[in-house]
C-alpha positions, 0 to 999 in steps of 0.5 A: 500500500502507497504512503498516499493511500495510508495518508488517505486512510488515516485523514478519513478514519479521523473524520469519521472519528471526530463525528460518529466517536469510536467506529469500527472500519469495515472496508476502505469507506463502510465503517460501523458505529455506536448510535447511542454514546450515552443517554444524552448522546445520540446519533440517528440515520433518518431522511426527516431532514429538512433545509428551513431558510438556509438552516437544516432542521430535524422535523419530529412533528407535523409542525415541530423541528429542532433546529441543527448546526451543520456540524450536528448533521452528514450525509451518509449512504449504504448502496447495499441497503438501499440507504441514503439519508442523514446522520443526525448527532442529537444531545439532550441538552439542545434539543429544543423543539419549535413549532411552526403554524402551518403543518408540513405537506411532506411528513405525517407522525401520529405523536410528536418524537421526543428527545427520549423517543429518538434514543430508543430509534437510535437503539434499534438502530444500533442493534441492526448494526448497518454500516455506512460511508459519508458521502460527502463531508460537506452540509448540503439539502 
């Protein structure tokens, strides 16, 4: 192996650090990861993202958001699976949900998600253990 395919090797095994924590590097993109770091940490793989004025936000209701910084948020894909979605990492603390008036055409939820609700999602997930790749390291919806 070529000290420049090391050196590239290296840069994304410590991005993917610096995002999702401790991971497991499956193949030179497909990598595993803990969804729950702690019960006011998280990180989801979900497609209830959305860009309001310029802002990505989280949508957990009909009406309801949390808004994310782009550092909370990446997109990531699993071509096998058919995934192609978000990670979203979620801390309790800042997890403030904003309601808007009018109710969102695209999305429907029977209740709206708490910050609790979403741990148990991130759980699930975990136990299914689906590796993924970024897709790009840059925000864009």
């Amino acid at each position: 192996m070529s000290d420049k395919t090391q050196s590239i090797r290296e840069k994304n095994s410590k991005d993917i650090e610096r995002f999702f924590g401790e991971h497991k590097m499956l193949s030179n993109q497909y990598f595993t990861f803990s969804n729950v770091q702690d019960e006011d940490n998280i990180i989801i793989i979900t497609n209830n993202v959305k860009s309001i004025k310029k802002n990505p936000v989280l949508i957990v209701g009909n009406n309801e958001v949390v808004y994310l910084k782009d550092w909370n948020i990446l997109p990531v894909m699993n071509w096998e699976k058919g995934i192609d979605a978000w990670a979203v990492k979620l801390n309790r603390k800042y997890f403030k949900v904003y309601t808007f008036m009018e109710e969102f055409e695209d999305f429907y939820f029977k209740e709206t998600e708490t910050f609790d609700s979403l741990v148990e999602v991130a759980k699930e997930q975990q136990e299914k253990g689906n590796a993924f790749r970024v897709k790009s390291w840059t925000y864009r919806i």
